[in-house]
N, C-alpha and C positions, 0 to 999 in steps of 0.2 A: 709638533706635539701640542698637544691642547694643558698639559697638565694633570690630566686625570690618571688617576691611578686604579686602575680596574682588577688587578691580582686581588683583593677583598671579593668584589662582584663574581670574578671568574669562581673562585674559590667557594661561594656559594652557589651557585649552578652547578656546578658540580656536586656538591652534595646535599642539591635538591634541597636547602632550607629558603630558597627567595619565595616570597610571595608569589603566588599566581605559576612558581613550577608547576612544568609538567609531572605526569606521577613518573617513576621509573619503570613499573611494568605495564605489559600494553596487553592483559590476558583480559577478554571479554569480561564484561559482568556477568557472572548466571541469572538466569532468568529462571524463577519458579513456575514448575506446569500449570497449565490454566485449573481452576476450580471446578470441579465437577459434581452434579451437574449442575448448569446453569441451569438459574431462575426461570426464565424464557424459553416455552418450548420450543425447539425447531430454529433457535438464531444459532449462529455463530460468533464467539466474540474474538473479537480480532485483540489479540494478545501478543507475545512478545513470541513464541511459540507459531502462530499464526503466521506473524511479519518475518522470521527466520523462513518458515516455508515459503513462501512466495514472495520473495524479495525479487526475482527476474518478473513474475508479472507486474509485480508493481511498479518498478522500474520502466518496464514497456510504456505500464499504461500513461506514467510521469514524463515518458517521449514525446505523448501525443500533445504536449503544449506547443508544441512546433508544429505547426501548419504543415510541412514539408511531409511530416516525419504521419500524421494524420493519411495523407495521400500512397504514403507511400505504403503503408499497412491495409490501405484499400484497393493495391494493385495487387499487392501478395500477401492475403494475409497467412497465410500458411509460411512462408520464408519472412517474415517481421517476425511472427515468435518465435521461429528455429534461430534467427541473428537473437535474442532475449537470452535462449537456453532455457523456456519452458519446459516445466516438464511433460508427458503425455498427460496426463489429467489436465493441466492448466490448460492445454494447446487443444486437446479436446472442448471443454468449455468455455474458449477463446470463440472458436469458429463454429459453436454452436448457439454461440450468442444468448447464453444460459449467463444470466448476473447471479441470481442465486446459487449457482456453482462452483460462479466465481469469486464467491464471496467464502464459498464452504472451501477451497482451496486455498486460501489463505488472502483473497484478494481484497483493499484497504480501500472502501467506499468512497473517499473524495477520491484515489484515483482511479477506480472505474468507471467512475462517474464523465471521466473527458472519451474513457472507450464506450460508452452509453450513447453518449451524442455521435460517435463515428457513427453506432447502428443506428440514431434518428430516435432515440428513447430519451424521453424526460425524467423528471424526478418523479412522477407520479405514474410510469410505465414501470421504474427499478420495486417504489411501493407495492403497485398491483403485485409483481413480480414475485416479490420477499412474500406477500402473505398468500399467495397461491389464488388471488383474486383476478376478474378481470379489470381493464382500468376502469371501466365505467363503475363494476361495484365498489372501487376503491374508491374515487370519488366522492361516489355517494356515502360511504361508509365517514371519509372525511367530513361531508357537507353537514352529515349526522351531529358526526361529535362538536365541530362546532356550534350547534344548536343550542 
């Protein structure tokens, strides 16, 4: 025995006064519905609400940091989102290579952005995309504002 006498210690973990306890219940936090309507015509904001709905696409898409897991989604992509539990809407706009639907589905921009690059799409193909431009007017639409 070392000498320490931990019946104090135990005695408070048990009744949750130590510093840095855990809490004792484990019920979600409520999340408040998103604000309606948004400032911005035509975005989506990706909310708490949002990321409940699409937690399996985004999950997927957070796969694809693995090299492996990128290939393998490009032999089947129809059975990579059925293994996820997409829903039909997500698994529709998966394999239609629709970002902006996948974004209106609940899906969380940095990680669609590694399924963008499966289809060979940059950041300035997802831009055109989101404002219904093509790249070249988006481009230019940037080259603009930076002027």
């Amino acid at each position: 025995m070392d000498g320490f006498d931990d019946t104090a210690l135990i005695g408070a973990a048990a009744a949750g006064t130590l510093r840095g306890s855990p809490p004792t219940r484990h019920d979600p936090m409520p999340i408040p519905p998103s604000p309606q309507p948004h400032p911005i015509e035509g975005t989506t904001v990706f909310d708490g609400v949002q990321a409940r709905k699409a937690y399996a696409l985004n999950k997927m898409c957070f796969s694809f940091n693995d090299a492996a897991n990128r290939a393998e989604f490009l032999r089947d992509p129809q059975a990579y989102c059925d293994r996820y539990g997409l829903s039909p809407e997500q698994r529709d706009v998966v394999l239609r290579r629709d970002v902006p639907g996948m974004l209106e589905a609940g899906g969380n921009v940095y990680y669609l952005a590694k399924l963008a690059g499966i289809f060979g799409l940059d950041v300035q193909d997802l831009g055109a995309a989101q404002t219904g431009m093509s790249k070249q007017e988006f481009q230019a639409m940037l080259k603009a504002a930076g002027n």
